[in-house]
N, C-alpha and C positions, 0 to 999 in steps of 0.2 A: 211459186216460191213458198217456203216451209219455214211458219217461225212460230214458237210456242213461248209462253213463258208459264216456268213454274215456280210457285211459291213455298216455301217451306216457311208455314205462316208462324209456329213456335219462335224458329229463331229470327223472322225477321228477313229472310234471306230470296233471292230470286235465281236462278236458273234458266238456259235457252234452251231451247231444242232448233236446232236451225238446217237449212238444205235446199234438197229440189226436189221435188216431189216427183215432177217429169223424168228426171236421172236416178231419180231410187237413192239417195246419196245426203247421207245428215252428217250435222257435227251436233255435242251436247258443248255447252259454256259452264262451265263450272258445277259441275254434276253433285249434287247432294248424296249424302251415303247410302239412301235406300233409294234402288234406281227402278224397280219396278215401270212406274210412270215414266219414263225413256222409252224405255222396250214395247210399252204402252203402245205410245203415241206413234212410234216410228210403224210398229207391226202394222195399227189401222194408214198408217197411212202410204204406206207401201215403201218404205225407207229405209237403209240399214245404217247404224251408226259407224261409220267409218274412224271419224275423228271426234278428239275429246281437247278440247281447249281451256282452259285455265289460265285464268288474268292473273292470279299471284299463290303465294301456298299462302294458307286462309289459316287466320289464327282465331276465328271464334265456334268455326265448326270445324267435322271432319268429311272428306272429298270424300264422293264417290270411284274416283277413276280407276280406282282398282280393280272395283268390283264391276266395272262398267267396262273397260278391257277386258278382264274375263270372259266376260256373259257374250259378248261383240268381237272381239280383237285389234279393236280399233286402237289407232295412236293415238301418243298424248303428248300435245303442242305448250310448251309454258316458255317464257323468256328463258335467255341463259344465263341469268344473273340469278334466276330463282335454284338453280345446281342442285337439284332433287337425287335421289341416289334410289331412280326406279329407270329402267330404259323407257328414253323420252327422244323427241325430235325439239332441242332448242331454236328458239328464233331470236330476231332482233327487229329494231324498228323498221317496220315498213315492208315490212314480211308480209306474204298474200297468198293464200289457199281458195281453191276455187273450187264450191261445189254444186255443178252443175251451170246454171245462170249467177249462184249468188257467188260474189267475191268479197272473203274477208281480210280487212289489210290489220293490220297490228299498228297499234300507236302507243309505243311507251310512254305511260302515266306515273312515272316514282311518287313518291310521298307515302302511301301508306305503305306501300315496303318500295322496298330498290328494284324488284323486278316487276311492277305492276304494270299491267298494259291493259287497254283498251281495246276492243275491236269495232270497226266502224264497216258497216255493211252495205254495197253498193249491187243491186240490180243491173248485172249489164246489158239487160232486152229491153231498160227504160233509161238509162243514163252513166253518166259516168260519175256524179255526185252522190257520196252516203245519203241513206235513204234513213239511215239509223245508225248509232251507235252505242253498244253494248259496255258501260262502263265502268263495271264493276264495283270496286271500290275508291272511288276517285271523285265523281260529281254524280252528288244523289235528288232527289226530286226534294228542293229545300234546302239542301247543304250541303260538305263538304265531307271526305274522309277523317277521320281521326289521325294524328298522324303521327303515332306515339307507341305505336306496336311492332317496330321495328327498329329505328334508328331514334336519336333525340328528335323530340317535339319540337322545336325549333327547325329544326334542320329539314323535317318533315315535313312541316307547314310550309317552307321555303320551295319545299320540291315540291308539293301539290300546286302552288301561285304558277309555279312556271309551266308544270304538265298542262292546266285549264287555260293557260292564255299562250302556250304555245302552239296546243294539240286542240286540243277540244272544241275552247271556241275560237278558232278558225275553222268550223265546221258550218256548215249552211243554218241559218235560221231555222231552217224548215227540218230539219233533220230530227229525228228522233232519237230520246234520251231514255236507254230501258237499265237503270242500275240495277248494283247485283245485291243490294237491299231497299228496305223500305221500314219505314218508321218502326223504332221499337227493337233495331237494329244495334250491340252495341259497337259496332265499328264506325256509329257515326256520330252527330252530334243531335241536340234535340231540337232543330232544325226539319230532323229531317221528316218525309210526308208519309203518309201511306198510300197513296196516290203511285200504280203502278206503274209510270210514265211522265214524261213531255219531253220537251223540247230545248233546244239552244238556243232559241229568239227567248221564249219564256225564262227561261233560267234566267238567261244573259239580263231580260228587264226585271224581274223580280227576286234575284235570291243579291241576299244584302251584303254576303261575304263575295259576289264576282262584281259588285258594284266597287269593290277597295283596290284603288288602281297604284300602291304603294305594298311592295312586298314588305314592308318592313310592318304595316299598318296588318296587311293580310294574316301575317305569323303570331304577329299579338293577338289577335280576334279570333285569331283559332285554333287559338291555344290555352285561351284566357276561362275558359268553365269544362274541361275535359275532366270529365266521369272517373272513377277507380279505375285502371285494366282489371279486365278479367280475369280471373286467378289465373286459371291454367292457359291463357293462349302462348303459351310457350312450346308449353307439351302438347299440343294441337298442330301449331307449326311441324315440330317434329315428326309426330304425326303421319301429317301430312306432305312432307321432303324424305319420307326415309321408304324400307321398302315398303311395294304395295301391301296391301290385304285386303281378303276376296272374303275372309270366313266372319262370319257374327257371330255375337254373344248367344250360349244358351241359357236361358234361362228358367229358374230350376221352380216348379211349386212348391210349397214350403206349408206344412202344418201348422196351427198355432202355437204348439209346441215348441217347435222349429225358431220359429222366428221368434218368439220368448227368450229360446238359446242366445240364437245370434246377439239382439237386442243385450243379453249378458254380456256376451263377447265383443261388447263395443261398436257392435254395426250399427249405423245410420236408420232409424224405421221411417218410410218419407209415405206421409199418406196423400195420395194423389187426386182424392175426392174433391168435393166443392169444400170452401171455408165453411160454412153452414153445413153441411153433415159431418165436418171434422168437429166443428164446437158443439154440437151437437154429444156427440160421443168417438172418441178415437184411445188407441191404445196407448198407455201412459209412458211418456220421456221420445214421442213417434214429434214427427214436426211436419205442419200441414206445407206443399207444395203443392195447389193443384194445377192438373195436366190438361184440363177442359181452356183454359185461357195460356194465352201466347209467354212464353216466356217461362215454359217450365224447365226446361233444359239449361238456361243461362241460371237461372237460381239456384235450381241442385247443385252445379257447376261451382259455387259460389261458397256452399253449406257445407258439401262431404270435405272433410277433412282428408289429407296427403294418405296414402294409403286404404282406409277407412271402407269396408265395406256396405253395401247398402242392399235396405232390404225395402220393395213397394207393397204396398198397399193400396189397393183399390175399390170401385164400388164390385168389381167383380175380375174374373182372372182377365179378360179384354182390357181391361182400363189398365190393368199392371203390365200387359203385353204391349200395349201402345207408350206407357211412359218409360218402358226400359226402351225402346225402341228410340224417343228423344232425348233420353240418358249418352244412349251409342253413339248420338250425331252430335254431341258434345264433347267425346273423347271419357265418358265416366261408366266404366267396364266394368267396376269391381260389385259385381251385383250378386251377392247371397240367393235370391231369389225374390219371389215376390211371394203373397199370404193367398193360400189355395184358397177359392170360393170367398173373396174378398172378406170386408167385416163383419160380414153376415158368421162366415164358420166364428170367427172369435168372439160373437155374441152366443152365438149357440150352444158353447164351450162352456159359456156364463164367468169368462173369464173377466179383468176389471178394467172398467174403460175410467178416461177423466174426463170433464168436461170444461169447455171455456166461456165463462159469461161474455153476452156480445152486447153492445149499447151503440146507439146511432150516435151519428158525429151531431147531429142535432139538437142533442139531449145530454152531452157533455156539462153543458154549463151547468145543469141543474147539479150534477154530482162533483163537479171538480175541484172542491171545497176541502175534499176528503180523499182525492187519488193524486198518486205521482202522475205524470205524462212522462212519456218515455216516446218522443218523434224518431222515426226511424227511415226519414225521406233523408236524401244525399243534402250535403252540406249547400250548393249553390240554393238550393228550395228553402233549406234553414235559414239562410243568411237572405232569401228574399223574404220572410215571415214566419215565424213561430209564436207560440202560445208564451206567455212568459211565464219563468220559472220551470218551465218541459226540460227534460236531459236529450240529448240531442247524440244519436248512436243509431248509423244507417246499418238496418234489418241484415247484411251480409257482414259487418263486423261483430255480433255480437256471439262470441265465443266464451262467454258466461255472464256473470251479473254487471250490468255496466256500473263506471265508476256515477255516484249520483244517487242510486236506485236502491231502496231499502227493502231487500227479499221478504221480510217479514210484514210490509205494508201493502195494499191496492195497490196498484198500477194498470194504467191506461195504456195501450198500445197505438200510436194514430201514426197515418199516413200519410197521404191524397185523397183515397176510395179505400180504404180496408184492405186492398189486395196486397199488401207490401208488408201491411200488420199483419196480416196469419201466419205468417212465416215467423215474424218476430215473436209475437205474442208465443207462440210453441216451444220457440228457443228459450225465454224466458223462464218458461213450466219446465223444461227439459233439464236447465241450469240451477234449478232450486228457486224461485221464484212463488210462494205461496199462494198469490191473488193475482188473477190475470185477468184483465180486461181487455177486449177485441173491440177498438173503435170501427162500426161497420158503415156503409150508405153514404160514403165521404169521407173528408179528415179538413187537415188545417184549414183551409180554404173554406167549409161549411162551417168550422168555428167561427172564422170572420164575418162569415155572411149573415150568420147569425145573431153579430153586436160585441163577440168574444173581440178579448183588448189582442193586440199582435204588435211583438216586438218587431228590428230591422235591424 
């Protein structure tokens, strides 16, 4: 038997590859948009992808099954409640496709959308009990789905209670739990683990929201600290239910000149380097994103405004090649291009860079006498600790000078770890913001540790 999982470690996301290896014969589970890795795995191992299964139309990324039909010709199996307008083979609960030895059944999971399913995987050469089951977005390693992306959060949280104690666990202890993310994920809560795997005995004894045996108790606790949505999972949905598409972005190199232009004409300049060579030296009113750590796609996602073109910058044209490439699996096309010969040509040019003062989060107190703070962690983190006196404006709303913050004075940017601040801290310089400070090496939490006073 034939079972892979893949990760698409930016967004958080997982993927199957599954079949018989004996019968030549695979299906993909939720195929990510660059399908390379399919074609991969199936060629070495003697397999061809017949079928393309899909638990729900995914509102934080964009599917592959377009381009994965193309490449293969295979079908694509999704509930019929998910009514996509691509030729598809609909199913319903308790639907079973059989490839090879392995037999996959469908177990309808509503709550994060209305046609979310499950598939639960049985070996018929060793039993007639799932061996595994493939759960998308529904019960994750640590937590629960969000359930707010489709229908009210109420109503959502009400259908996840009944999906997990009707479907799921009535599944064998022993069975395995391979969700279709993993921590860092925003389709879940922050619960959830990084931990590619376990189980329904495990879940069932350790996760704190299947221990709440009162749906009314379950809807409230899992509804009670849900995150911003993400801008666009609307037009991602769409997306992904309307027709296919096979072709990708081109993407164009772009002079210093060029992107000087654009950068006039209103485009986004997203420099995709590390925070330390952005503060370092970066090109002025650009906003650091970098693409080396997870999570660069949901942030861009977050920053480019409706319309809004964008232009990347990297350490070289590879690093611009790879972050439009996590731009794409986002649903954010609108790309100018990226800076030929990264910032090295724009240095050579001797054209003008800015720079951001960076200071450890250890070393705040000494100066904070004299800076605003400006926290830019989501509000449940504010309201469990802040600095007192800090302005409090999480890093994805800030669309000019927050109210609080005086352009013409220092300002401190802090986070967690610094990595939430580079974003912000750029937005701030971008917005007219005079003195920018990059809290780096920590954030709120090393204030405290260090003796700094914290409000609640």
């Amino acid at each position: 038997m034939l079972f892979r999982q893949i990760t698409h470690d930016d967004l958080g996301c997982a993927s199957y590859l599954i079949g018989d290896e004996s019968a030549g014969v695979a299906a993909v589970v939720d195929p990510r948009l660059h399908i390379d890795v399919y074609l991969q795995v199936a060629r070495y191992t003697g397999v061809h992808v017949d079928h393309i299964l899909e638990t729900h139309n995914h509102a934080d990324h964009v599917s592959g099954h377009g381009r994965l039909r193309a490449a293969t010709g295979a079908t694509i199996h999704v509930h019929r409640l998910a009514a996509p307008d691509y030729d598809h083979e609909p199913f319903d609960d308790g639907w079973e496709i059989e490839l090879g030895r392995l037999k996959v059944r469908a177990l309808h999971t509503p709550g994060h959308r209305p046609e979310h399913t499950a598939f639960a995987l049985i070996d018929s050469h060793r039993g007639d009990e799932p061996w595994a089951v493939l759960t998308g977005d529904s019960l994750f390693v640590g937590d629960v789905a969000r359930p707010d992306l489709a229908v009210d959060k109420d109503e959502g949280a009400r259908d996840i209670y009944r999906s997990l104690h009707e479907q799921l666990l009535s599944l064998p202890d022993t069975c395995e739990v391979w969700p279709g993310h993993l921590g860092g994920s925003l389709c879940g809560g922050p619960g959830m683990d990084m931990k590619t795997s376990s189980t329904i005995g495990f879940e069932r004894g350790h996760s704190a929201l299947l221990a709440v045996e009162r749906e009314d108790e379950f809807a409230a606790r899992a509804t009670a600290k849900l995150r911003p949505q993400p801008p666009n999972f609307q037009a991602i949905v769409a997306l992904n239910k309307g027709p296919l598409h096979v072709d990708g972005i081109d993407v164009h190199p772009l002079t210093p000149r060029q992107v000087e232009q654009a950068c006039d004409d209103g485009a986004l300049v997203v420099d995709v380097r590390t925070e330390l060579q952005f503060d370092e030296a970066h090109i002025p009113s650009s906003v650091s994103i970098t693409a080396l750590r997870a999570g660069f796609g949901s942030k861009l996602a977050w920053l480019v405004e409706p319309g809004q073109r964008v232009v990347l910058v990297g350490r070289d044209d590879e690093d611009a090649r790879h972050a439009a490439e996590l731009a794409e699996s986002v649903g954010v096309t609108r790309l100018a291009g990226f800076l030929h010969g990264g910032m090295t040509s724009w240095r050579e040019e001797r054209r003008p860079v800015d720079r951001t003062e960076r200071i450890e989060a250890a070393h705040l107190r000494e100066r904070a006498d004299g800076l605003q703070i400006l926290d830019v962690r989501e509000l449940d983190e504010w309201d469990a600790g802040h600095i007192p006196g800090s302005v409090h404006t999480p890093y994805h709303d800030i669309h000019g000078i927050p109210d609080g913050i005086d352009p013409q004075r220092p300002v401190a940017v802090i986070c967690s770890s610094g990595q939430r601040a580079a974003p912000a801290a750029s937005l701030l310089r971008r917005h007219g913001a005079s003195e920018v400070l990059h809290v780096v090496d920590g954030g709120v939490g090393t204030w405290e540790r260090e003796g700094g006073p914290i409000e609640r």
